[in-house]
N, C-alpha and C positions, 0 to 999 in steps of 0.2 A: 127898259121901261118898267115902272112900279106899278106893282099887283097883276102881272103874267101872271098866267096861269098854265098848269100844267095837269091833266089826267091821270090818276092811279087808278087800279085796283082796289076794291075796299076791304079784300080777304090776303093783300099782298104781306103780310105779318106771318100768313098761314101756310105761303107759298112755300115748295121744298126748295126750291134755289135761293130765298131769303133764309132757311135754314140750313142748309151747306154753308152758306156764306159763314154766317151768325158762327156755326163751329170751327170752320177754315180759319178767321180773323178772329176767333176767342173773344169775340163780344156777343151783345146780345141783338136780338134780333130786330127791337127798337133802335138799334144803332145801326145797324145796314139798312132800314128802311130811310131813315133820315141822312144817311149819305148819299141813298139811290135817289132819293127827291132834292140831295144837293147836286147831285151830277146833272140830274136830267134838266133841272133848272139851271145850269149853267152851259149845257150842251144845248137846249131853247134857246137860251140867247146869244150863241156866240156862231151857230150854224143856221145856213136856211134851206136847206138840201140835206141835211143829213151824214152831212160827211166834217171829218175833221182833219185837215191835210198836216201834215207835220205832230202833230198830237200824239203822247209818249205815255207808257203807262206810266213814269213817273209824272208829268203833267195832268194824270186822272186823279193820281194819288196827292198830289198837292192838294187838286180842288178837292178831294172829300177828304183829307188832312189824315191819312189812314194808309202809311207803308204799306203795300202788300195785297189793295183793295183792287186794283184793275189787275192784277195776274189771276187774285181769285175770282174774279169776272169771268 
C-alpha cells in the first residue's frame, strides 16, 4: 500500500551498530541507514507477524542491493 509508514529513531545515524555496519560494508553511515529503512520497509510489507519463513541472507542482500549487508547484520 502507498505511503506506509514506518518508525525510526531520530539519533539512528548516531547509533554504534549503524557505525559498525557503516565500517564492516566500507560505506558511509547515510548508506546503512537508507538500507535499514529499505529493509524494514520491505520486511512491513511482506510479514505480518514478524517472521520471514524461507528468507536468506542472500534474499536480505538483494532487497538492500548490498552483498555482505545481512551477515553484517
Amino acid at each position: 500500500m502507498a505511503g506506509e509508514w514506518i518508525k525510526i529513531r531520530t539519533a539512528l545515524l548516531s547509533e554504534l551498530e549503524v557505525m559498525h555496519l557503516a565500517r564492516v560494508l566500507k560505506v558511509t553511515k547515510h548508506d546503512v541507514v537508507g538500507r535499514l529503512v529499505a529493509l524494514w520497509g520491505w520486511a512491513s510489507g511482506v510479514t505480518e507477524d514478524g517472521t520471514l519463513p524461507g528468507c536468506t541472507l542472500a534474499d536480505i542482500d538483494a532487497v538492500v542491493e548490498k552483498k555482505g549487508f545481512a551477515a553484517a547484520l
